[in-house]
VODREN-402261 format. One record per residue (C-alpha): residue number from 1; residue in three letters; x, y, z. Coordinates in steps of 0.5 Angstrom, whole numbers. Layout:
<atoms>
ATOM     i    aa    east   north      up
ATOM   NUM   ala       X       Y       Z
...
</atoms>
This chain:
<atoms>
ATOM     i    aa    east   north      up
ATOM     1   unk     -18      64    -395
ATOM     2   unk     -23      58    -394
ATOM     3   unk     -26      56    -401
ATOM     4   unk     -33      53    -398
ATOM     5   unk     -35      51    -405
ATOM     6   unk     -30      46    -406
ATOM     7   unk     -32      39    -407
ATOM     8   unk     -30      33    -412
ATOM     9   unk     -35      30    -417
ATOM    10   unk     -37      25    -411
ATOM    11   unk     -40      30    -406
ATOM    12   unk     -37      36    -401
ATOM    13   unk     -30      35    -398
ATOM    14   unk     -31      33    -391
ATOM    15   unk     -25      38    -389
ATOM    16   unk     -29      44    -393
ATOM    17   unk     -35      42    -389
ATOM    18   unk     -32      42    -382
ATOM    19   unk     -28      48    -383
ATOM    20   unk     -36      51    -385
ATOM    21   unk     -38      49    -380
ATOM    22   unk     -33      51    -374
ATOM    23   unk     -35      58    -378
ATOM    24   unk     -42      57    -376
ATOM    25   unk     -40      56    -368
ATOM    26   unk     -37      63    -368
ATOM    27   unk     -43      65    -365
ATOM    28   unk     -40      61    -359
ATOM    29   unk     -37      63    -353
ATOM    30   unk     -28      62    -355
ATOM    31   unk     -28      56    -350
ATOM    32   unk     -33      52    -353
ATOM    33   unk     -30      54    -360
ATOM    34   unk     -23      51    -359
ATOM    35   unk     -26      45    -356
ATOM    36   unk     -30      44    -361
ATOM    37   unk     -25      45    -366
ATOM    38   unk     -20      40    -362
ATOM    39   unk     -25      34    -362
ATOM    40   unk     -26      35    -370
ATOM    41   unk     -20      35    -372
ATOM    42   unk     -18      28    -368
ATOM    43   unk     -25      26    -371
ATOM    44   unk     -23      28    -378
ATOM    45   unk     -18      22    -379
ATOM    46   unk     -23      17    -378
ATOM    47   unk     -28      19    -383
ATOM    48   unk     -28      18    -391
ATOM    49   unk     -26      24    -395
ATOM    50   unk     -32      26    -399
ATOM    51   unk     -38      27    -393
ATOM    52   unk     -44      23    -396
ATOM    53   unk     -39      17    -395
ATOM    54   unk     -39      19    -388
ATOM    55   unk     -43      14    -383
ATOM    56   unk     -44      12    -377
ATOM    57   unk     -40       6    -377
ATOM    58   unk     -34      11    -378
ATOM    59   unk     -37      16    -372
ATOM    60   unk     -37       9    -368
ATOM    61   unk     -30       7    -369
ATOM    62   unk     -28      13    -367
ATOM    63   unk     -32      13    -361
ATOM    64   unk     -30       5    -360
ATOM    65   unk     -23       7    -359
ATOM    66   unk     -24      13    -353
ATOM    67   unk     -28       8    -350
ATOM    68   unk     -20       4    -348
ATOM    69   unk     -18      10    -344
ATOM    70   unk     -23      15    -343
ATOM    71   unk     -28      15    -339
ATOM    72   unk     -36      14    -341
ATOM    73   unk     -37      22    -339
ATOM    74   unk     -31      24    -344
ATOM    75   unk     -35      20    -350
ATOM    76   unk     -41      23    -349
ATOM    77   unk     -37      29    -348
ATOM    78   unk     -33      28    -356
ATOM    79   unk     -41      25    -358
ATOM    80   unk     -44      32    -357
ATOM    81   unk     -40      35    -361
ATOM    82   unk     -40      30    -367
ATOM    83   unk     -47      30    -367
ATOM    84   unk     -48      38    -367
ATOM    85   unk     -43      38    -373
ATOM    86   unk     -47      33    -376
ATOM    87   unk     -53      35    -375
ATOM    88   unk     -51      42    -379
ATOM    89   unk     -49      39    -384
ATOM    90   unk     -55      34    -386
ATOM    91   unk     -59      41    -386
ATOM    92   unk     -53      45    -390
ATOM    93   unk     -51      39    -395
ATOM    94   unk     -58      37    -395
ATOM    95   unk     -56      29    -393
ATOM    96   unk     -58      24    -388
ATOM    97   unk     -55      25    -381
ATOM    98   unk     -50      19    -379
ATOM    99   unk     -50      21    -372
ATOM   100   unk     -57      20    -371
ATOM   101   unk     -58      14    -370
ATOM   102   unk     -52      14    -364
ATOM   103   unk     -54      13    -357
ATOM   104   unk     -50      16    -352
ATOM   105   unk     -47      12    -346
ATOM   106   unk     -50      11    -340
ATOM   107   unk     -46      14    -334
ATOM   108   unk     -47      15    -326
ATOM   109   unk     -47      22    -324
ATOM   110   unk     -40      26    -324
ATOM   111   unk     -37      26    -316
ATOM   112   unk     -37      34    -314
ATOM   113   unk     -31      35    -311
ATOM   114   unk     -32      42    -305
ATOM   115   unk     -27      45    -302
ATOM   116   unk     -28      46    -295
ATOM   117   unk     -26      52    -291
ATOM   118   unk     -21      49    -287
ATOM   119   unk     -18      46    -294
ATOM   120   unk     -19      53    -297
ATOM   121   unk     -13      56    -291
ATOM   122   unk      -9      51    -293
ATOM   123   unk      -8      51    -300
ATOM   124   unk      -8      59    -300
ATOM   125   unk      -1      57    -294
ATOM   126   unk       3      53    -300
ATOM   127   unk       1      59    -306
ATOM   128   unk       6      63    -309
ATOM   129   unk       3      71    -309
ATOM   130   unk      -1      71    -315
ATOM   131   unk      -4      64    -314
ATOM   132   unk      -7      67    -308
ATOM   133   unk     -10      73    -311
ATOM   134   unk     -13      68    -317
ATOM   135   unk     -16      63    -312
ATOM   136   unk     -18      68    -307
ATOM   137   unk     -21      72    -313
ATOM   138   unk     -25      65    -315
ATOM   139   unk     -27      63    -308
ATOM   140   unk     -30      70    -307
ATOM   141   unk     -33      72    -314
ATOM   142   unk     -36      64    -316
ATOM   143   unk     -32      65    -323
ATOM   144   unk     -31      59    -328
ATOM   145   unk     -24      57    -330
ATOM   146   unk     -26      59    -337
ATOM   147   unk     -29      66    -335
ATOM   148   unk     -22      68    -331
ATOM   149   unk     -18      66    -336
ATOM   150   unk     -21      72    -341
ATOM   151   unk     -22      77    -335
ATOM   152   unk     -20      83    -337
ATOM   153   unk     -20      91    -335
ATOM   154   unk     -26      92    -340
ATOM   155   unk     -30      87    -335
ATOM   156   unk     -29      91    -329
ATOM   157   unk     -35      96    -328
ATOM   158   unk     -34     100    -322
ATOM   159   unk     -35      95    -317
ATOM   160   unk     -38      90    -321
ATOM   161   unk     -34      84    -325
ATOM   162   unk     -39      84    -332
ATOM   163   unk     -38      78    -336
ATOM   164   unk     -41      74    -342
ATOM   165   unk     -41      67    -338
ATOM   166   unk     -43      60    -340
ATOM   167   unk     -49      60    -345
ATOM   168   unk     -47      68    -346
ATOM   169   unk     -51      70    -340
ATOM   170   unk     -50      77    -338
ATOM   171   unk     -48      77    -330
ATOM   172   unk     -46      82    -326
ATOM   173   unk     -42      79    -320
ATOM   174   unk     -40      85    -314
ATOM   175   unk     -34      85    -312
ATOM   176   unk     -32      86    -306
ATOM   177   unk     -26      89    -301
ATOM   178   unk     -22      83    -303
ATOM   179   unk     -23      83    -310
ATOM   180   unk     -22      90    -310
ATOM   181   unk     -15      90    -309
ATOM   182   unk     -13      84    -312
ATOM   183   unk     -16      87    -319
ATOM   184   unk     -12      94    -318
ATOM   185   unk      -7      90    -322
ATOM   186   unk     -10      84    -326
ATOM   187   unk      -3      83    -330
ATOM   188   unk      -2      77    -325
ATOM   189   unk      -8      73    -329
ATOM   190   unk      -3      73    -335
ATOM   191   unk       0      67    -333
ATOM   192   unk      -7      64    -333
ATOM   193   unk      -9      64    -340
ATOM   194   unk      -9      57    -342
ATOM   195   unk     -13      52    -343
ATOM   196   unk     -12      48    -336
ATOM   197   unk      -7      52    -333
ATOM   198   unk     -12      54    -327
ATOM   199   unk     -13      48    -326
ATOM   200   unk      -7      45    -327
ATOM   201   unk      -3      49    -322
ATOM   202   unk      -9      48    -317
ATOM   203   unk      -8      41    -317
ATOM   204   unk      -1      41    -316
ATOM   205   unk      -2      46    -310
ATOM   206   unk      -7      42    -307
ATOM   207   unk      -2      35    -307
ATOM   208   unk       2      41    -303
ATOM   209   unk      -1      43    -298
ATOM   210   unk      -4      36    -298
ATOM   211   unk     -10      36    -299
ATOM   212   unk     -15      32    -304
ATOM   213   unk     -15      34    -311
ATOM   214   unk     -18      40    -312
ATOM   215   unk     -20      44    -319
ATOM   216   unk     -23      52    -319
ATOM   217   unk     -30      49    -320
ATOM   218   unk     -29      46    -312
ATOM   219   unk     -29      54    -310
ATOM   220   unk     -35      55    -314
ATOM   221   unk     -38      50    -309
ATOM   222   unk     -35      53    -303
ATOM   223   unk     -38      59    -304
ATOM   224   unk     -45      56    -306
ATOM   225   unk     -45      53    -299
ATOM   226   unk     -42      59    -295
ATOM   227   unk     -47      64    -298
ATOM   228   unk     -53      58    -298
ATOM   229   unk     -51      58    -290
ATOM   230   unk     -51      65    -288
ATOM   231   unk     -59      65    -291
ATOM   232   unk     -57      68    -298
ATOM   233   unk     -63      66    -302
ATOM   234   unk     -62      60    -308
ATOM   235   unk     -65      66    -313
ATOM   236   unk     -58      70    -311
ATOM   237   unk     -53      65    -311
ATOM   238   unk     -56      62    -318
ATOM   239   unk     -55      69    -321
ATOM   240   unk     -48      70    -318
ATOM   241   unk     -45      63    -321
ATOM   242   unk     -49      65    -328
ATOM   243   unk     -54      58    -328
ATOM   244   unk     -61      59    -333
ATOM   245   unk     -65      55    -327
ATOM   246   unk     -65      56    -320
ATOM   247   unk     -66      48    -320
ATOM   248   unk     -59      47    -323
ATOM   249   unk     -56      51    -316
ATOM   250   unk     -61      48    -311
ATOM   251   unk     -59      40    -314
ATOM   252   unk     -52      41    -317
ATOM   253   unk     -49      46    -311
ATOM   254   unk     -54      48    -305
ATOM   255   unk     -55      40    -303
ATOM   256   unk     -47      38    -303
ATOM   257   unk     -44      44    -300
ATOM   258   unk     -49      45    -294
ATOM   259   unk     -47      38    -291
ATOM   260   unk     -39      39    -292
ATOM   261   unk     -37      46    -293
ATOM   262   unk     -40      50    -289
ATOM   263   unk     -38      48    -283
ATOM   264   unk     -33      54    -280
ATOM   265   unk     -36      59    -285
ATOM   266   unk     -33      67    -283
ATOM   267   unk     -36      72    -287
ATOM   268   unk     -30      73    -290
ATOM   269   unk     -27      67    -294
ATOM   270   unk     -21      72    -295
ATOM   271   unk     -19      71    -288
</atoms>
């Protein structure tokens, strides 16, 4: 057991109030746990032992580092994490926060891929049985990888999928004919409990099928854009794939895939 109270004559130890810490984000989803978890404990060489001596010059080197091989969006991503923990810990410990004071990186906007529809037909050509099953259950439902990746039998109501999704907002997805069958056996989704295997195995099929790279959130985009063309409002398509605000859908997803998606849309992606 954790002893939370341990401390030396200088002040708290930083791995005690790390480990409090990822105590405290149990309250957050599984995913974001784990990556939490996994940005800490590469942080966690760079930073003295005693958490009063931490500063941000030592949060900087760390960060500098990142900066010779990731991209400027992967350092906001680690610089999130560092400053939630220690803006935690400066109301837990009573300290002044050293994260405070760190700016993050300017960065041009994330190029979204969207899979089109005579793209989709293709990838699904090169999968083996249960790839098909899971890339046609996210490019009919607008599930996350993450989502999938915990989907289980007690999610399937009658014939709606009921999930906690990003930020733990409720949805309810229905599930149409295809999703149906595909769900009557959900044991195919085993192979994809992992961090990254979705995305990993979809990558490796798309340079199959020879098509540009692709990951689950390119089916996601696809299917804004074909309901978005057969005139389901923004109000609906926001519900579906789980987004606080429908500007977010209309920005990020409506906008792009009407201009690259659509194009051939049927009424049934499964065909």
């Amino acid at each position: 057991m954790i002893d939370f109270a341990a401390n030396t004559q200088a002040g708290t130890l930083i791995t005690t109030a790390i480990a409090s810490y990822l105590c405290y984000i149990r309250r957050f989803t599984n995913s974001t746990q784990q990556h939490y978890r996994w940005v800490l404990r590469g942080f966690e060489s760079y930073c003295p032992t005693v958490l009063e001596d931490l500063t941000h010059q030592h949060i900087e080197a760390y960060l500098n580092d990142l900066l010779i091989n990731l991209c400027c969006r992967t350092h906001n991503n680690r610089l999130t994490v560092i400053k939630s923990f220690c803006r935690w810990a400066s109301g837990f410990y009573e300290i002044s926060n050293p994260a405070e004071k760190i700016h993050f990186i300017r960065e041009d906007p994330p190029s979204r891929r969207v899979m089109s529809i005579d793209e989709y037909h293709r990838l699904l050509k090169v999968c083996t049985a249960g790839q098909r099953k899971l890339i046609m259950l996210i490019a009919n439902t607008g599930l996350r990888a993450a989502e999938v990746k915990s989907l289980t039998e007690k999610n399937i109501i009658g014939l709606n999928i009921v999930i906690d999704g990003k930020g733990h907002r409720r949805r309810v997805i229905p599930i149409n004919q295809v999703c149906q069958e595909i769900l009557a056996d959900i044991n195919f989704l085993k192979n994809y409990r992992k961090r990254n295997a979705i995305y990993s195995m979809m990558q490796y099929r798309c340079r199959k099928a020879g098509i540009a790279p692709a990951g689950p959130h390119a089916l996601r985009h696809m299917l804004a854009g074909v309901l978005a063309g057969q005139g389901v409002s923004l109000f609906k398509i926001s519900k579906l794939l789980g987004h606080a605000d429908t500007r977010t859908t209309e920005k990020i997803y409506i906008n792009l895939t009407l201009e690259s998606a659509v194009a051939g849309v049927t009424d049934n992606l499964h065909l």
